[in-house]
C-alpha positions in Angstrom: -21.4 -20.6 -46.0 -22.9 -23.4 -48.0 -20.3 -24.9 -50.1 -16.7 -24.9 -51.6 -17.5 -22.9 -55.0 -14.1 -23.5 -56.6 -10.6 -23.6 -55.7 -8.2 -20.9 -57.1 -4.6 -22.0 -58.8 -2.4 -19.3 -60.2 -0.5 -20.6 -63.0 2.2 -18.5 -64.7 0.9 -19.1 -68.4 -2.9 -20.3 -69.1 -1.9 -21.3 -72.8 0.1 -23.9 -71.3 -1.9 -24.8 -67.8 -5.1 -25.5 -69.6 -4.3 -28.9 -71.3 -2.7 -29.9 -68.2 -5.9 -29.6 -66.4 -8.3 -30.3 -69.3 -6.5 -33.6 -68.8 -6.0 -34.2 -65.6 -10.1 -33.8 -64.9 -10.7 -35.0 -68.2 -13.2 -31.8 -69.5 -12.4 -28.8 -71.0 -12.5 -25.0 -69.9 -16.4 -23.9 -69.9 -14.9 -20.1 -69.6 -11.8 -18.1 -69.8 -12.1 -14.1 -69.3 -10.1 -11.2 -67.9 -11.1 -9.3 -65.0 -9.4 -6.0 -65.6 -10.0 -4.7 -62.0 -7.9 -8.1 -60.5 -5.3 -7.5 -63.5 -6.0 -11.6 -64.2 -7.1 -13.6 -67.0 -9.2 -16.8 -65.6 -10.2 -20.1 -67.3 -12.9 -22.3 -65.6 -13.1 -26.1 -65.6 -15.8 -28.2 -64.1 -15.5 -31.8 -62.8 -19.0 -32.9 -61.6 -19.5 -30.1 -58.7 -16.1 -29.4 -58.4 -14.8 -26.1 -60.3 -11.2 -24.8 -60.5 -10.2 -21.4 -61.1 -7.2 -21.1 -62.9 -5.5 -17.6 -62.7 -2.5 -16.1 -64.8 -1.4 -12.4 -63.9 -2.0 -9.8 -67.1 0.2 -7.4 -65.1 3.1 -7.2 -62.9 1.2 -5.4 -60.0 -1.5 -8.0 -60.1 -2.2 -9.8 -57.0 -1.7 -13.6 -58.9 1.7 -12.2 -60.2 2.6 -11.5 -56.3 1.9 -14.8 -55.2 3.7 -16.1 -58.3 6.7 -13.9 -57.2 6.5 -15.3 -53.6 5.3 -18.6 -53.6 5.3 -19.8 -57.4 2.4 -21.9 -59.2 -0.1 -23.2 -57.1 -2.9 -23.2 -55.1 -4.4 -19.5 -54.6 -7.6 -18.9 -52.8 -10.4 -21.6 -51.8 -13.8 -19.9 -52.8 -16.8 -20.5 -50.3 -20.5 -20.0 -52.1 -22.9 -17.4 -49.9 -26.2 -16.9 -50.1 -25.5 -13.0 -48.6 -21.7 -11.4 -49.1 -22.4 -8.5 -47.5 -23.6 -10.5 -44.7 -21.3 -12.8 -44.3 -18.9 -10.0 -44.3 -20.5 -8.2 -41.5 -20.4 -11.6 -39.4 -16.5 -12.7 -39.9 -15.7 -9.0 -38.9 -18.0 -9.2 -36.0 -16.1 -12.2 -35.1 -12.8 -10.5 -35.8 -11.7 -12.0 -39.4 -9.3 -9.4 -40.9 -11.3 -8.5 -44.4 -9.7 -7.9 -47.6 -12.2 -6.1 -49.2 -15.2 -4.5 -46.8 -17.7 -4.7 -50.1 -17.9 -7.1 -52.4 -16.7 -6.4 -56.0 -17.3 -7.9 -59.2 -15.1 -11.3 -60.1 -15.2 -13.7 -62.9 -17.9 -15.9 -63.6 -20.8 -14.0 -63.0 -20.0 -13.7 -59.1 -19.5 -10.9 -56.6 -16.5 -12.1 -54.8 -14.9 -10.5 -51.7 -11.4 -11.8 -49.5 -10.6 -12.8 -45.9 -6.9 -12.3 -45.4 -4.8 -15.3 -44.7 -3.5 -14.5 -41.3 -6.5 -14.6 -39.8 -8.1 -17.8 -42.0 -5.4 -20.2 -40.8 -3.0 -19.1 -43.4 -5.6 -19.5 -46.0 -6.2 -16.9 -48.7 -10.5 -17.6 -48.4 -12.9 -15.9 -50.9 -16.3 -15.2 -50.6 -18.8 -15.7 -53.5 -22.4 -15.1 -54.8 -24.2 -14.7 -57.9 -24.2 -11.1 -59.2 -27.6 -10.1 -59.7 -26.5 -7.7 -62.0 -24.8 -10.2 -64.0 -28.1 -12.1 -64.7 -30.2 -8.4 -66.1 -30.1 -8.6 -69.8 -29.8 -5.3 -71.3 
């Protein structure tokens, strides 16, 4: 893993969560979009490297609206950047990491994203991220 690509904080309403952190890091969202297959809506601030993830639940079986249910707003996920998911993914099985998701799918911001359950990341919900290739094609 190379570096913390950006932390993950689900929020129960964007509208209202983005001036709080458009203040609090002083910059504005660079990106809000839904990802229909997470059932979330996203917005993306950046604070010199640092990026946070904000996520608010578009449906009431959506993973964020979970975690809202059972642990309220807050931190989510912390996103690691990989040079090769699929990769990393065969080596934290190898080494016994329970995986969310055995393949990478596509997330928000351009990134193929896959999860390492908490109970076996020291109670932390860890993501694993690269650039899409696909994402990159024009058309």
């Amino acid at each position: 893993m190379t570096h913390i690509e950006h932390l993950g904080i689900a929020v129960a309403d964007l509208d209202q969560s983005i001036p709080l952190f458009e203040a609090l890091l002083g910059t504005s969202v660079y990106k809000i979009e839904t990802v229909e297959s997470e059932q979330v809506r996203t917005a993306f601030l950046q604070s010199g490297p640092n990026k946070i993830e904000l996520l608010e639940p578009t449906g009431h079986e959506s993973p964020i609206a979970k975690s809202l249910e059972k642990r309220g707003a807050g931190m989510h996920h912390v996103a690691f950047a990989v040079q090769d998911i699929e990769a990393e993914l065969s080596r934290l099985k190898a080494m016994g990491f329970q995986l969310l998701n055995e393949q990478p799918k596509k997330g928000a911001d351009g990134k193929l994203v896959a999860f390492v359950h908490p109970k076996s990341a020291g109670g932390v919900l860890v993501e694993l991220c690269m650039d899409d290739p696909e994402a990159s094609k024009t058309v």
